[in-house]
C-alpha positions as CSV (number, residue, x, y, z in Angstrom):
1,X,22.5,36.6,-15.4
2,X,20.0,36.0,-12.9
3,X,18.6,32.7,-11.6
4,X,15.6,32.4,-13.4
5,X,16.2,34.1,-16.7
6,X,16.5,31.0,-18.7
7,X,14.6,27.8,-17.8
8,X,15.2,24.4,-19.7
9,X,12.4,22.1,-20.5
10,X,12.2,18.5,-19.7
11,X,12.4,16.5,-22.8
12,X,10.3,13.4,-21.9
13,X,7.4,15.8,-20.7
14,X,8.0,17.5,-24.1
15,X,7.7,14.2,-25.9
16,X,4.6,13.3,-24.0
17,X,3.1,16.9,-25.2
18,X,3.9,15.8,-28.5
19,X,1.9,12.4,-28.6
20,X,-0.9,14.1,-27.4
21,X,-0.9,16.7,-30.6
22,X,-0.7,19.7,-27.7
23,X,1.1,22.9,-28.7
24,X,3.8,24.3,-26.6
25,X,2.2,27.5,-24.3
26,X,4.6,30.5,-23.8
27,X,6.9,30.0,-21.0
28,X,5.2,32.2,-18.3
29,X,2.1,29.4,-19.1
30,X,3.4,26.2,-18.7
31,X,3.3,24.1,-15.4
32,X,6.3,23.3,-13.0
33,X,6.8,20.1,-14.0
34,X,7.4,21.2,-17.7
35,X,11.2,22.6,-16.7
36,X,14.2,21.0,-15.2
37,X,16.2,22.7,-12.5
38,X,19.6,22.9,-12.2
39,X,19.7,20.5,-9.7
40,X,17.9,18.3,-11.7
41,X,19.9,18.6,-14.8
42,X,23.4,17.5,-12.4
43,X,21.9,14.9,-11.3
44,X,21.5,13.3,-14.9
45,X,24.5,14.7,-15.7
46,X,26.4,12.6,-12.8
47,X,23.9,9.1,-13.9
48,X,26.3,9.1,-17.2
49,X,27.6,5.7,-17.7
50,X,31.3,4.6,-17.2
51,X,33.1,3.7,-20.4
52,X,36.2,1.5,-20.9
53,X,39.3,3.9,-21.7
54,X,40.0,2.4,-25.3
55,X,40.3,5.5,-26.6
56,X,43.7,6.5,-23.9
57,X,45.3,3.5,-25.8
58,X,44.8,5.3,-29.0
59,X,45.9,8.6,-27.8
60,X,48.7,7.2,-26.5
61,X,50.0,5.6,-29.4
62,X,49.6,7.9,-31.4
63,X,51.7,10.1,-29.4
64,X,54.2,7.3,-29.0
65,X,54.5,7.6,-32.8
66,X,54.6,11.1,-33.2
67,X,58.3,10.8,-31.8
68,X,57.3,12.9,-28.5
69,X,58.2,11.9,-25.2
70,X,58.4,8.1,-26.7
71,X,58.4,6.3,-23.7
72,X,56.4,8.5,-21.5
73,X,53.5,7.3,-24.1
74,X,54.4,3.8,-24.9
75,X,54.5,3.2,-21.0
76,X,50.8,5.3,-20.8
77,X,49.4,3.2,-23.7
78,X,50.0,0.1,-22.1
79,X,49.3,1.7,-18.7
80,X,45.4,2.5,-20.2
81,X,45.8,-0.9,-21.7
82,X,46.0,-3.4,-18.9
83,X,44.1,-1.3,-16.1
84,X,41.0,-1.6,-18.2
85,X,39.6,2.0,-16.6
86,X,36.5,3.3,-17.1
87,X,35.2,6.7,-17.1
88,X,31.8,8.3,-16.6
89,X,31.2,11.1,-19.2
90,X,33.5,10.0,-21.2
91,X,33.1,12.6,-23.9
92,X,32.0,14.7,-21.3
93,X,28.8,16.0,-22.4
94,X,25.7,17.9,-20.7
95,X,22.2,16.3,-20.8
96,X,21.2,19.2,-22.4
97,X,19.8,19.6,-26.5
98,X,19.0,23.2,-27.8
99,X,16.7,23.3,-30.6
100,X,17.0,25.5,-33.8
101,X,13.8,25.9,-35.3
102,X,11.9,28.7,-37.7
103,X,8.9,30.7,-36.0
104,X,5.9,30.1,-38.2
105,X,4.2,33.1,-37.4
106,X,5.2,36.2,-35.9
107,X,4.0,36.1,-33.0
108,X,4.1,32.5,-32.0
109,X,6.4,29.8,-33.1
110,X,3.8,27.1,-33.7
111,X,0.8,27.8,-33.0
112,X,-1.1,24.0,-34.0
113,X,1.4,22.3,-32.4
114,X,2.7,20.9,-35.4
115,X,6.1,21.7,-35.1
116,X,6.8,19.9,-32.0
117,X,5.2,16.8,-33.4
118,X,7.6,16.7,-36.5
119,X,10.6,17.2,-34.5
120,X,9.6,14.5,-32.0
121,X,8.2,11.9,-34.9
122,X,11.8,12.7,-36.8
123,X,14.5,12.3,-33.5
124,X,12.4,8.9,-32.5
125,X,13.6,7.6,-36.0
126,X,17.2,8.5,-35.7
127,X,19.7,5.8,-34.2
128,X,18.0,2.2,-35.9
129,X,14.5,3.0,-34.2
130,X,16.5,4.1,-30.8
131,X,15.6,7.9,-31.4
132,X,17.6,11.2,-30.5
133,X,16.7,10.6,-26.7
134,X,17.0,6.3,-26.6
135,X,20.5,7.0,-27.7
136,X,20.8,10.1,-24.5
137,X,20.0,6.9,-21.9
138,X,21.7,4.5,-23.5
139,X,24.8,6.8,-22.4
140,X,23.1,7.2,-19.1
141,X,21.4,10.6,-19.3
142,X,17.3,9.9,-18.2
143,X,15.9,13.3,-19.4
144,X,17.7,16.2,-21.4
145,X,17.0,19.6,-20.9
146,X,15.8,21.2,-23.6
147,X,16.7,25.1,-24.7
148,X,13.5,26.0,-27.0
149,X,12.9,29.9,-26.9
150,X,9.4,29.9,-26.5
151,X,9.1,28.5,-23.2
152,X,12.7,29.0,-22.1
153,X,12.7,32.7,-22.3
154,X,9.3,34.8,-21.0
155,X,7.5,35.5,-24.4
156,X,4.9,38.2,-25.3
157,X,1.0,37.1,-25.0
158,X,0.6,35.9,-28.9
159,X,-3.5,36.6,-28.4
160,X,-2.6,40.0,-28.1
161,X,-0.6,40.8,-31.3
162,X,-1.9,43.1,-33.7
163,X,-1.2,42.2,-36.9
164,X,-2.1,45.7,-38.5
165,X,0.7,47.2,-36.3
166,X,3.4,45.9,-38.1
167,X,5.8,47.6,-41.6
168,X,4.3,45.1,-43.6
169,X,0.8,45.5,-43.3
170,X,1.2,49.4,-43.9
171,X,0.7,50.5,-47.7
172,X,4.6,50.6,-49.2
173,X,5.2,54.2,-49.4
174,X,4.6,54.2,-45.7
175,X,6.9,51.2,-44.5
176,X,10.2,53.2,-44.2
177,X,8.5,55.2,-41.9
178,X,6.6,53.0,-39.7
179,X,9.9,51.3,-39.4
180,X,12.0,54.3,-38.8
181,X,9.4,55.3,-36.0
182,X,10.0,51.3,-34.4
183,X,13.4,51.8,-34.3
184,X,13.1,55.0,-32.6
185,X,10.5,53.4,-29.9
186,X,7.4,55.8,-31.0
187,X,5.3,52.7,-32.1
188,X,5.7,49.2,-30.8
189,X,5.7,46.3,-33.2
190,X,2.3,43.8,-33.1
191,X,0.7,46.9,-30.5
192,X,1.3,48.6,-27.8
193,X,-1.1,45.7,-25.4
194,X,1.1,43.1,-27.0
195,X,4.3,44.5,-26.5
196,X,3.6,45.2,-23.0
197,X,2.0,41.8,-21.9
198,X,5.1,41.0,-20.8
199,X,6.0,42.7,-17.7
200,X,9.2,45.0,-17.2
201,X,10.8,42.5,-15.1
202,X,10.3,40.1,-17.9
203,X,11.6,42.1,-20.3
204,X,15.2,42.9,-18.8
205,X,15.5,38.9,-17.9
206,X,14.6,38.7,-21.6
207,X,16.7,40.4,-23.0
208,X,19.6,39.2,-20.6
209,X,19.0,35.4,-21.5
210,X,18.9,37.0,-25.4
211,X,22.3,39.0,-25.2
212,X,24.4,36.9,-22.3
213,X,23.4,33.1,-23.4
214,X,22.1,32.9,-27.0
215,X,25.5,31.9,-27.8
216,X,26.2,29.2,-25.1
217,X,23.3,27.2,-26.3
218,X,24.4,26.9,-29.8
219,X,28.4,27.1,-29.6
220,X,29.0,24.7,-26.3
221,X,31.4,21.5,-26.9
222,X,29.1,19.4,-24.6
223,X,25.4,20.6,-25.7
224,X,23.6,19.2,-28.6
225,X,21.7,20.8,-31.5
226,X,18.6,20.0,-33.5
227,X,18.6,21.9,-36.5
228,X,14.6,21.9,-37.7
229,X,15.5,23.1,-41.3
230,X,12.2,21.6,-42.8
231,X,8.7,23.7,-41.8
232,X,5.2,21.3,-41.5
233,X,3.2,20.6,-44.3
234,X,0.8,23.4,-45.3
235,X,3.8,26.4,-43.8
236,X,5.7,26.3,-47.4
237,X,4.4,30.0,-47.8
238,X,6.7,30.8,-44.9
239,X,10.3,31.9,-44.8
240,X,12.5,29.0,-44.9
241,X,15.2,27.8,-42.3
242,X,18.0,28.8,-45.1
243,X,16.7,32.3,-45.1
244,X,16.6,33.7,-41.6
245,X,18.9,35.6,-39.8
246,X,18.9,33.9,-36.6
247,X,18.6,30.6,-37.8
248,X,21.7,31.6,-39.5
249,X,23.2,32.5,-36.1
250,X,22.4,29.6,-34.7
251,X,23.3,26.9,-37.1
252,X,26.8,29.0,-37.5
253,X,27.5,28.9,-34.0
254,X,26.6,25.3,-33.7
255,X,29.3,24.8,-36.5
256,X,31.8,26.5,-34.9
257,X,33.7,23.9,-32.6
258,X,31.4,20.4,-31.6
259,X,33.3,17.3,-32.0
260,X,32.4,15.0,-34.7
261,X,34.0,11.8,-33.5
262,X,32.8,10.8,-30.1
263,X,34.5,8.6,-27.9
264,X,31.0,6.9,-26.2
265,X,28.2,8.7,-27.2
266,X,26.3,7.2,-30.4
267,X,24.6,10.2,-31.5
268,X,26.0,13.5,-33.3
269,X,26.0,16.9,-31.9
270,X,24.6,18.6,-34.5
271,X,21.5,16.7,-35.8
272,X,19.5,17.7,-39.0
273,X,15.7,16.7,-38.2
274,X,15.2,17.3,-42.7
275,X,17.4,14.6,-43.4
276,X,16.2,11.2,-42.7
277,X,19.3,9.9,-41.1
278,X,19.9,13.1,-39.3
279,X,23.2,14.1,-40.3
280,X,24.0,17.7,-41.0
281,X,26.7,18.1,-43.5
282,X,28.7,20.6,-41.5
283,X,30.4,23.5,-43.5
284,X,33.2,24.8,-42.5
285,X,33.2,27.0,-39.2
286,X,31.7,31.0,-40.7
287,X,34.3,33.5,-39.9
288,X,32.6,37.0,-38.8
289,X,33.5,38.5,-41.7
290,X,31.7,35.8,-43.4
291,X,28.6,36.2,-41.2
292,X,28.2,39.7,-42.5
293,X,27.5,39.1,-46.1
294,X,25.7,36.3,-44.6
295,X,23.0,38.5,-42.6
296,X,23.0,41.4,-45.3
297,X,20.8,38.1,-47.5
298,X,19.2,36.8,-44.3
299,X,15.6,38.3,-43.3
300,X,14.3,38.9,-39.7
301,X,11.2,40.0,-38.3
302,X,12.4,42.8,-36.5
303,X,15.5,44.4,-38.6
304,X,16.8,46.1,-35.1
305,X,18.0,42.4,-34.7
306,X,20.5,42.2,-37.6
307,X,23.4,44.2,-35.8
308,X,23.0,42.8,-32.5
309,X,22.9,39.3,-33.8
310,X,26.4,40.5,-36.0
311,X,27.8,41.4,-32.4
312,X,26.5,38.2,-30.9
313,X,28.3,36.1,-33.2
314,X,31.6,38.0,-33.2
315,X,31.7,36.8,-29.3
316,X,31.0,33.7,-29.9
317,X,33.6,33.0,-32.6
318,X,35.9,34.7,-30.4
319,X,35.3,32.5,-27.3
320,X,35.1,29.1,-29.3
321,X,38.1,29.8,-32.0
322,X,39.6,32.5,-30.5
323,X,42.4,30.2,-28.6
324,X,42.2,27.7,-30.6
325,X,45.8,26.7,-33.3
326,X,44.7,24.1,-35.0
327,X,41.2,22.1,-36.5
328,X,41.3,18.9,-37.8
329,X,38.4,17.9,-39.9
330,X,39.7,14.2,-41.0
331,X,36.9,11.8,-41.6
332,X,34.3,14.5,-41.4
333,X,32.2,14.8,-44.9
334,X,32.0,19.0,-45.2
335,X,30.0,21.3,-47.6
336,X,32.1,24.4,-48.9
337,X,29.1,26.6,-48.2
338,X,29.6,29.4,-46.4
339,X,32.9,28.3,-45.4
340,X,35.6,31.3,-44.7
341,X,39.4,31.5,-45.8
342,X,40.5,29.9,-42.0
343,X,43.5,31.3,-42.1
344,X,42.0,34.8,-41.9
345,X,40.2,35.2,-39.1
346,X,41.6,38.5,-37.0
347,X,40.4,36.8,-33.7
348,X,42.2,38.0,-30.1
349,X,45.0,35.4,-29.4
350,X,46.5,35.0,-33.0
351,X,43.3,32.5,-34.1
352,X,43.9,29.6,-36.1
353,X,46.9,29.1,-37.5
354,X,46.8,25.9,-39.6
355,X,43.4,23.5,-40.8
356,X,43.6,20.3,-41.5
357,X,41.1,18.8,-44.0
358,X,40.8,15.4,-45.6
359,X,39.5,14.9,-49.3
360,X,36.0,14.2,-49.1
361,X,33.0,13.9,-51.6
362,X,31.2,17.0,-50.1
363,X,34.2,19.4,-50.2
């Protein structure tokens, strides 16, 4: 990676946007003050507020019980107990939120503006009127950055596609081979003017951002995710959420490893903007296998995508589950969809060896 390649957005200049019905301009478009810096981003990450240590006290005692190290723990719980400390961070968590969302048109996400407004209208409802983002500064965080493709990674100009250059606007007998001559980089998808609007310097940061942190947005313990699994009003002609490939990925990946009890924070880290609460009835975590017969029913716009997004996810299980022995799912209402045999995972490091899950409703 180079400095650069990846830019995060500054949610309350996004929200602002959104009041004002604006759509989102591709990222090579959009003014300074639009993005966070790194800098920036520490800085709100260090403003978290400290948190009483309650939860040592129940860490400890339950250790205590467990009949290891007995009085090591008993004399830590009451330890955490009486010295009443605090902690900043406490679940240690980065202001950051990466949004998973569907592209409404090929070649631009949302084009109206719409889009952003529903996300915005449903995250200020979460929480008892607090919203998505009162609930980020009630833990101390003033701004989160945002991870939103189309103006965190340089984009191709949108006034510039070619909608007659693409396999589906060719008569069907000639499909296979307008595709077959995409894949072998004879024709360019949406035009050649459109394909090249973005510069060759853009293009390798690109792709970099797309194959060296798609999976860190999605899959990291301490970033959250907002799933946008229902489209505007007026898109139901489009491909839904449930029926994309990378939307697949990302939702997945998001899956994979996020805690669902938080020790200060009072928001979830994967939040479902389609249901009016927010909650995402998380499935249990895809194995790679799994996400194979997964992406063989998923669609994408460019098919060249299907293996590399395979690969992409096969890392990304491997990093999140790969050293991992044991999940516990206790208290956390799950969906079977999707959900893998977890004792079969072939992952470096032996994988998981044991799941714990508690009788639920969903299940």
């Amino acid at each position: 990676m180079r400095p650069g390649d990846v830019r995060l957005l500054s949610a309350n200049w996004l929200v602002e946007r959104a009041k004002k019905g604006q759509p989102l301009s591709r990222r090579q478009e959009l003014p300074e003050e639009a993005f966070l810096s790194v800098a920036q981003l520490k800085a709100i990450q260090a403003e978290a507020r400290p948190c009483f240590h309650a939860w040592l006290v129940l860490e400890a005692f339950n250790r205590m019980l467990s009949g290891e190290g007995f009085f090591k723990h008993f004399c830590s719980m009451w330890a955490a107990l009486f010295q009443l400390r605090n902690e900043c961070n406490a679940d240690n968590l980065l202001p950051i939120i990466a949004v998973s969302y569907c592209w409404l048109e090929a070649a631009h996400p949302d084009r109206d503006g719409r889009q952003l407004q529903l996300m915005f209208e449903k995250l200020q409802g979460l929480y008892g009127g607090r919203g998505l983002l009162g609930a980020c500064r009630d833990y101390g965080f003033s701004d989160m950055g945002v991870f939103l493709d189309w103006g965190s990674l340089h984009q191709k100009d949108p006034e510039l596609f070619d909608p007659n250059e693409t396999p589906e606007a060719q008569p069907e007998a000639e499909r296979a081979a307008f595709a077959a001559d995409l894949k072998a980089g004879r024709k360019f998808y949406g035009g050649e003017r459109y394909v090249q609007s973005r510069s060759e310097e853009e293009q390798q940061a690109f792709g970099r951002g797309l194959r060296q942190t798609m999976d860190l947005w999605y899959s990291h313990a301490g970033i959250t995710v907002v799933l946008l699994t229902r489209l505007p009003e007026g898109h139901g002609t489009a491909r839904s959420y449930e029926s994309r490939g990378w939307t697949t990925f990302e939702r997945c990946s998001a899956e994979l490893g996020k805690s669902f009890s938080l020790k200060a924070a009072k928001w979830k880290l994967v939040v479902d903007t389609g249901n009016e609460e927010g909650d995402v009835q998380r499935r249990l975590p895809t194995a790679p296998v799994r996400m194979a017969e997964l992406l063989e029913t998923r669609q994408f716009t460019n098919n060249a995508d299907k293996q590399g997004v395979l690969e992409l996810y096969k890392k990304t299980a491997s990093a999140v589950l790969g050293t991992v022995e044991k999940l516990n799912f206790t208290g956390m209402p799950l969906v079977s969809t999707g959900g893998p045999d977890l004792l079969k995972w072939g992952l470096p490091g032996g994988g998981i060896k044991s799941a714990k899950v508690a009788p639920t409703p969903y299940v």
